[in-house]
N, C-alpha and C positions, 0 to 999 in steps of 0.2 A: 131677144136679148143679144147686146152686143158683146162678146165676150176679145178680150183682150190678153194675150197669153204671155207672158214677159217673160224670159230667161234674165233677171236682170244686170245693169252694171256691179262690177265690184273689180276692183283695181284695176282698170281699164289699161293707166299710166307705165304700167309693167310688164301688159302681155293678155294674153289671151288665158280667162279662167275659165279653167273644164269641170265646170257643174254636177255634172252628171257622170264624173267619173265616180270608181269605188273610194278613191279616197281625192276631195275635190283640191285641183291645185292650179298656179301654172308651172305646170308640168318641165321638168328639164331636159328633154323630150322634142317639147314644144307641141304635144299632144293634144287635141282639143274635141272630146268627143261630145255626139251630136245628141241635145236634151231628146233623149226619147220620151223619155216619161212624160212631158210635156209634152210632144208629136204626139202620141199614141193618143191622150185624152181629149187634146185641141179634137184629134179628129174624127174621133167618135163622136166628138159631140156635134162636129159641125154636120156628122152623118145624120142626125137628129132636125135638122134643119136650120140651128140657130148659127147666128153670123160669126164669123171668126177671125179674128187679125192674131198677127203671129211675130215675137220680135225674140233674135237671141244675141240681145246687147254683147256677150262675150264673145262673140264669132268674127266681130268685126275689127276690132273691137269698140265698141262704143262708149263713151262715160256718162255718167249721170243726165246732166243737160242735152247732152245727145239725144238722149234715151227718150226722157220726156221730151223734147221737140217733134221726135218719130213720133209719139203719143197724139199730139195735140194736133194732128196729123188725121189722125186716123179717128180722132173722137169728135165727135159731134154733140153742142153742148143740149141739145133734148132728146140723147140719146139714153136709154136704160144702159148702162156699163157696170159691166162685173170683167175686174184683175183677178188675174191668175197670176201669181209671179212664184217659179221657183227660189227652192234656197236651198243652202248648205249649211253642216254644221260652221265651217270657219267662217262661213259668211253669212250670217242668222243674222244679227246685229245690223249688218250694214242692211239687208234683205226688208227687215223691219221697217228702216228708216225709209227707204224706197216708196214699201207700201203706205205708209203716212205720209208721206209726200205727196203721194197719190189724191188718196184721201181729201188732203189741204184741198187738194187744185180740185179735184172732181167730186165736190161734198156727195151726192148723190148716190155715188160708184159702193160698188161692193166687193170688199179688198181680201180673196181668199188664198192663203198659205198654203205649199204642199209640199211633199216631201219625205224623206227618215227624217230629218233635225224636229219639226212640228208633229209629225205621230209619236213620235219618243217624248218629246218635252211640252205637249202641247198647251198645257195652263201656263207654264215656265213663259212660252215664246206669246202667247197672247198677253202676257203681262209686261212684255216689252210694251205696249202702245196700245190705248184704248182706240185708235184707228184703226185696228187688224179687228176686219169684224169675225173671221170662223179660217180656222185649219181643218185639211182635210187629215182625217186618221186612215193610213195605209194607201193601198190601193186605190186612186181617185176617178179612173173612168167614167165610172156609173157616176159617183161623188159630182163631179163637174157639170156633169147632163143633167141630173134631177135637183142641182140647186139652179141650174139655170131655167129650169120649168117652174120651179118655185118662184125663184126671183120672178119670170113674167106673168106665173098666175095668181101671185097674190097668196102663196104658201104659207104657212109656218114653216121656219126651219128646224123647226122638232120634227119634222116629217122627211127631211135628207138624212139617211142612214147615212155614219161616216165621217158627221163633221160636228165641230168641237166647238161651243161660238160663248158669250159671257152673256147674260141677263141681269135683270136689277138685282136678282139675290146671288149670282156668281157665274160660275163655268157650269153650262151645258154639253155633256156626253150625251149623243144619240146614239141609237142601238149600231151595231157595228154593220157597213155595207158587207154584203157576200162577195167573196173571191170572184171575176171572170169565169167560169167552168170552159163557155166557148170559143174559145181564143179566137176561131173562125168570123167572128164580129168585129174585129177591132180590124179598124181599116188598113191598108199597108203606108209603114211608115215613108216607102219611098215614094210615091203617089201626094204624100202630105209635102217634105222636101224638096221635089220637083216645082211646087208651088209656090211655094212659102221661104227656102233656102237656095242656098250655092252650096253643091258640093265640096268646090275648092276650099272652101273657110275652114274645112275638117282635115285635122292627121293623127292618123293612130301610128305610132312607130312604127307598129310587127306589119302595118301594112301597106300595098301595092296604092299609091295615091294615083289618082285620086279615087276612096272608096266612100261605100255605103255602108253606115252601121241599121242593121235591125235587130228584133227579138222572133225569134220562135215558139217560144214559148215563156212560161212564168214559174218561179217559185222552186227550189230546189229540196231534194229528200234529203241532202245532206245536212249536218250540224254545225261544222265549223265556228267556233263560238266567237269570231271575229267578224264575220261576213254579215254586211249590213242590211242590204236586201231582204233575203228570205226573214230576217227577223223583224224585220218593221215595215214592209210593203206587202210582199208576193208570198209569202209561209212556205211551208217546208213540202207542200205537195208540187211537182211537177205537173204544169198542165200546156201542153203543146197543141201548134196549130196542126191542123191536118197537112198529112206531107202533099198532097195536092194543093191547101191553099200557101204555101211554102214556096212550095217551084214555082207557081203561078206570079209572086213577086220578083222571084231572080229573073223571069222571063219579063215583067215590066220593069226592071233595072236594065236588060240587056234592050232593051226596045228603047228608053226613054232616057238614059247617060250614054252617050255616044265615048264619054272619056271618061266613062269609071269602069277599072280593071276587076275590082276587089269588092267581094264582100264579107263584111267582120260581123259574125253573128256573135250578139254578147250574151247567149244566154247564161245565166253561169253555170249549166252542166247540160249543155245540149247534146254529149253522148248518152246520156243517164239510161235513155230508153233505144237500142240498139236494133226493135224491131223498127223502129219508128225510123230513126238514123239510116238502117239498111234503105229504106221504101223512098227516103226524101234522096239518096246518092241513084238511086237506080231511076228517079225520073229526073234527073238533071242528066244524067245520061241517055236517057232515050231520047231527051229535047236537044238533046245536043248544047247543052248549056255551061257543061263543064268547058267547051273548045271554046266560047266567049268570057266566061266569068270564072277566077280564080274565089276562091274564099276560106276564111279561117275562123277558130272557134277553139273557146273555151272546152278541153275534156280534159276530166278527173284521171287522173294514174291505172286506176281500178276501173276503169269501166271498156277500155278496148285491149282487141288483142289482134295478132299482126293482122288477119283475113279482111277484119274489118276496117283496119289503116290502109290495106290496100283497097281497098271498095271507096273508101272514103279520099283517096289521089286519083283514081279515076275518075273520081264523079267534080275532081276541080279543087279539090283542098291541097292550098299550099301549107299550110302551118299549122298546130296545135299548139294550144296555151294550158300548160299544168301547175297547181298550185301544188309547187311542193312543198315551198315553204320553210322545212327545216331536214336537216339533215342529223338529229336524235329521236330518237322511237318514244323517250318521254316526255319530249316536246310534242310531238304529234296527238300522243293522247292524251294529253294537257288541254290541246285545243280544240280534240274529238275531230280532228282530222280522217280518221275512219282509213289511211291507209296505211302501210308498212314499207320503211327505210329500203327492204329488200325489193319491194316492189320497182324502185322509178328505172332502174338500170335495164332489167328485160323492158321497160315500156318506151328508154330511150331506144334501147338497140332494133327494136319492133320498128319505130316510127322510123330511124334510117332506114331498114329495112323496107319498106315502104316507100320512101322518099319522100317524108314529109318533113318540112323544118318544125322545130320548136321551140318556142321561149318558155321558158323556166322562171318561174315567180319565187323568190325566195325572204323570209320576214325575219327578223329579229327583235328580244325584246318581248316574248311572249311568255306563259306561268313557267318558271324552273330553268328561263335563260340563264347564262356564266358564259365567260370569257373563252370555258373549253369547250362550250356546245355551239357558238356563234362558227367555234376554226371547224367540229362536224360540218356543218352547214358548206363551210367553204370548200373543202374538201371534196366534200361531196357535189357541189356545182362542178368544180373544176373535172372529177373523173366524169361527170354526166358529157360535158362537156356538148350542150345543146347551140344552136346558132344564135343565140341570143341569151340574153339571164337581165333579170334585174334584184337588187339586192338594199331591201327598207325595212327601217324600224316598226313593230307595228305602231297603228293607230287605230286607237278603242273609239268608237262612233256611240253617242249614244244610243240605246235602244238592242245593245249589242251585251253578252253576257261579258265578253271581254271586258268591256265598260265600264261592268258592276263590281266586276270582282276587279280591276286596278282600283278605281275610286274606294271601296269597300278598303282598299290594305293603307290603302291613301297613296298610291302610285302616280296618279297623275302631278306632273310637274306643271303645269299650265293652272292659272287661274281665270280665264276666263277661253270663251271659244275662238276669238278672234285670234288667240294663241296656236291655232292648229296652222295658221300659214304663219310664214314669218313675211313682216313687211313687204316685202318684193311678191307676196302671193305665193310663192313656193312652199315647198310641204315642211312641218318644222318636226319634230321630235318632240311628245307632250307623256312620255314616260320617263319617272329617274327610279330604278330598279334599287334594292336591299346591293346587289354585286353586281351593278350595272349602272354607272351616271348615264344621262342624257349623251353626253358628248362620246362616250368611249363607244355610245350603238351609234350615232352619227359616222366617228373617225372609222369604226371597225366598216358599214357597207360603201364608205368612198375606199376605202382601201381594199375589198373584195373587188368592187366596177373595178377600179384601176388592173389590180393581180389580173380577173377574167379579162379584158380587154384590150389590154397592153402585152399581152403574149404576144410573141412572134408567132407561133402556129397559128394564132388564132385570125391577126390581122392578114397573113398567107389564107387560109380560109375566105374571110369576105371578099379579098381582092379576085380569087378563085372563080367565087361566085357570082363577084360582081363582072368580070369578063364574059363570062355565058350568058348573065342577062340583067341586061343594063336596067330594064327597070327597078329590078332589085336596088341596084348599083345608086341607082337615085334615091332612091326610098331611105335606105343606109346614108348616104352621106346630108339626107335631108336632117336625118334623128341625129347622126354626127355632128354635126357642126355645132347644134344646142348642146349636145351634152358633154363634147369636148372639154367646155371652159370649167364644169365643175371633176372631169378625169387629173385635169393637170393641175389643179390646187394643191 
C-alpha cells in the first residue's frame, strides 16, 4: 500500500497554518508547529513495511494546486493509494474539499480523516462529502497500520478498530482501537523529519530556533475541561516512553541536526510523573547531552518543587510552560483546573530560583468570567511577572466539555467552524458571554499583551538577556517582529 500523508493546504495566501497546534491558527507569533500526530503514525506504519510519502503543505507554505502537483508527483496511476490528510476544527470544511478533490482525481484512492475535529463530529464531518470514505476515532497509529493491511489484503473494514466509514444503510462505528500502552514502539519522530522535513520551516516562540518538537509520552490525568487532546485522542491516563528510549532521541537530534539548539517536548504534563522526569534529567546528564541540547516542556503548577527545577536546569532545560490560565480560585474550579491561585507564585519564585525561564499561558472567557475577574488574571500575570505570558480568549474545540456546556447555554457566537479563524487564518474569538461581548475579551487580552510588554522593566529585562545570549536575543526579536504589529493597534 501506498500511503500518502498530507498536512494539507488551507490559506496558504496569508501565512503559515499550524495544524497541530492546541488551538489551530496562523499564529501572531508566526509559530508553526510540526504535524506530529501525523509523523508519529506515517511512521509506525512505514515501520510495518508499507510505502510512505509525507507532504506538510503549511510548512512551506503551499496552496492547493501546489499541493496537488506535489501529489501527482509521487502517485502513480496503478498504484493502491490511500490519503491521509489532517484537519482542524477551523479548517474541517476546506480539509473536506481537499479530500474530494482527491477523490475526483484518484477514483480508486482511499480518503481517510484524522484528527479531534473527526472523532468528535465524526457522522457531522462524513456528511460533508460522500468522497470521505472513513475518519479515524482518537488515537490513529494502530488505525493507519491495520486499514492499510486491510486495504492490501482485501479486508472488511468492519475489522479496523477505530474508524468510522458510511454503508448503504448509514454510519458504521467499529469497536474502538486500544490506547498505545508501549510508547517504546512508536518510532522517533526525529528520525521521521530528518527524512521527510526541514527543520527551519518550524518556530515555536518560547524556543531557541532552530528546534525539534517531539512527544514523550501520551495522554494526561488531568481534567481541564477545555483541553482537547486527552478528551478526544490520547485520555486521561499518562503513558510515557521509557527514559532510555527518550535520551536515546535527544542523542540522535544531537548526532543528526547539526543546527538545532532546542528541544520542545509538548507533552501536556511531562512533569506528571517525577520519578520518571528525575531518571530522563539524570541520563542526559551522564551523556552529556545537556552541554549540546537546551530543552523546554510543558509542567503543571502542582507537579515540581524547587530540588527538581534544579535537576531539571542541569540536565539542559531552559524554560517551563504553565497553564495558569486565570487568576480567581472560582474560575480554576469552573474548569477543574486542579490547582490553587496561591500555588503559582512559590512555583514562579522556585523556577527563578533555579534558573529557568517561563512562559505563562493565561485564558479568558471561561464559566463565571466578568470584567473583575479578567483584571485578577491581569494582576496576577503582572506580580508573577514570568519572561514571557501570553493572554487569549478561550476556544471550546469540540469534543471538549468546554464545548458542551458553551453550546448547551448557547454561548457560542460563531455559526459555523470556519468562524474559528477569521479571514487572514488568525485565531477569532467564537464566545459572546451573559457579561462579556466577544469584543470587550478580544479588547481586554490586546490590552493585557500591550500593559505586560510595553513596561519599561520589562523591555530592560529582554535587552538584559538578550546581551548575555544572543541566541535568545534572535529568538525574541524573531517572535517580535510578528507580534509587534498586533501590540501597537
Amino acid at each position: 500500500m501506498h500511503i500518502i500523508v498530507i498536512n494539507p493546504p488551507f490559506k496558504a495566501e496569508y501565512g503559515k497554518f499550524s495544524r497541530e497546534s492546541r488551538s489551530p491558527a496562523i499564529t501572531k507569533s508566526g509559530a508553526l508547529y510540526y504535524p506530529l500526530w501525523l509523523i508519529y503514525a506515517a511512521a509506525y506504519t512505514k515501520k510495518y513495511g508499507h510505502k510512505v510519502d509525507f507532504i506538510d503543505a503549511p510548512a512551506k507554505p503551499l496552496n492547493e494546486n501546489e499541493t496537488l502537483e506535489l501529489i501527482s508527483k509521487m502517485a502513480a496511476s496503478d498504484e493502491k493509494l490511500l490519503f491521509v490528510l489532517g484537519t482542524s476544527t477551523p479548517s474541517i470544511r476546506s480539509d473536506v474539499a481537499f479530500g474530494t478533490k482527491l477523490k475526483d482525481l484518484y477514483s480508486s484512492s482511499f480518503v481517510l480523516l484524522v484528527g479531534t475535529h473527526p472523532t468528535a463530529t465524526s457522522e457531522e464531518t462524513l456528511g460533508y462529502s460522500d468522497k470521505i470514505d472513513a475518519v479515524a476515532i482518537g488515537e490513529y497509529d494502530y488505525i493507519l497500520k491495520d486499514l492499510a493491511d486491510a486495504l492490501d489484503y482485501g479486508k472488511e473494514l468492519t475489522e479496523v478498530k477505530g474508524l468510522c466509514f458510511r454503508n448503504a444503510t448509514g454510519f458504521v462505528h467499529n469497536a474502538p482501537m486500544p490506547l498505545i500502552e508501549n510508547m517504546d514502539e512508536i518510532p522517533f519522530a526525529a528520525q521521521f523529519i530528518k527524512e521527510y522535513l526541514n527543520e527551519r520551516d518550524y518556530f515555536f516562540a518560547a524556543a531557541t530556533y532552530p528546534s525539534i518538537q517531539i512527544f514523550t509520552g501520551r495522554g494526561c490525568p488531568c481534567h481541564c475541561n477545555f483541553c482537547v487532546y486527552p478528551q478526544t485522542m490520547h485520555g486521561h491516563k499518562y503513558r510515557g516512553r521509557s527514559p532510555e528510549n527518550v535520551v536515546a532521541e535527544f542523542e540522535y537530534i544531537a548526532h543528526n541536526f547539526s543546527d538545532v539548539k532546542e528541544v520542545v517536548i509538548e507533552d501536556d504534563t511531562f512533569t506528571i510523573d517525577k520519578k520518571r522526569l528525575s531518571a530522563i534529567c539524570n541520563l542526559l546528564i551522564e551523556k552529556k547531552l545537556n552541554k549540546r541540547l537546551k530543552w523546554l516542556c510543558n509542567a503543571r503548577v502542582n507537579t515540581l518543587d524547587l530540588e527538581t527545577m534544579k535537576l531539571m536546569k542541569k540536565a539542559g532545560c531552559r524554560l517551563i510552560i504553565p497553564g495558569i490560565e486565570s487568576g480567581n480560585q472560582e474560575i480554576l474550579n469552573n474548569i477543574k483546573k486542579g490547582t490553587k491561585v496561591e500555588q503559582y507564585l512559590p512555583y514562579v519564585k522556585n523556577a527563578k530560583k533555579a534558573g529557568l525561564l517561563i512562559h505563562a499561558c493565561y485564558m479568558v472567557g471561561n464559566q463565571g468570567e466578568t470584567k473583575e475577574t479578567m483584571q485578577d488574571t491581569l494582576r496576577l500575570a503582572l506580580k508573577l511577572n514570568t519572561d514571557t505570558a501570553q493572554f487569549f480568549p478561550l476556544i471550546p474545540y469540540p469534543g471538549t466539555e468546554a464545548y458542551e456546556y458553551n453550546k448547551k447555554m448557547g454561548y457560542l457566537a460563531v455559526g459555523d467552524y470556519e468562524h474559528y479563524c477569521g479571514e487572514d487564518g488568525t485565531h477569532n474569538t467564537v464566545l459572546n458571554l451573559p457579561n462579556l461581548s466577544t469584543q470587550e475579551m478580544v479588547d481586554f487580552c490586546d490590552y493585557a499583551r500591550k500593559k505586560y510588554y510595553l513596561r519599561p522593566s520589562y523591555i530592560l529585562h529582554r535587552l538584559r538577556i538578550g546581551l548575555t545570549n544572543p541566541s535568545d536575543l534572535k529568538r525574541s526579536l524573531k517572535a517580535f517582529e510578528k507580534l509587534w504589529k498586533y501590540l501597537i493597534k
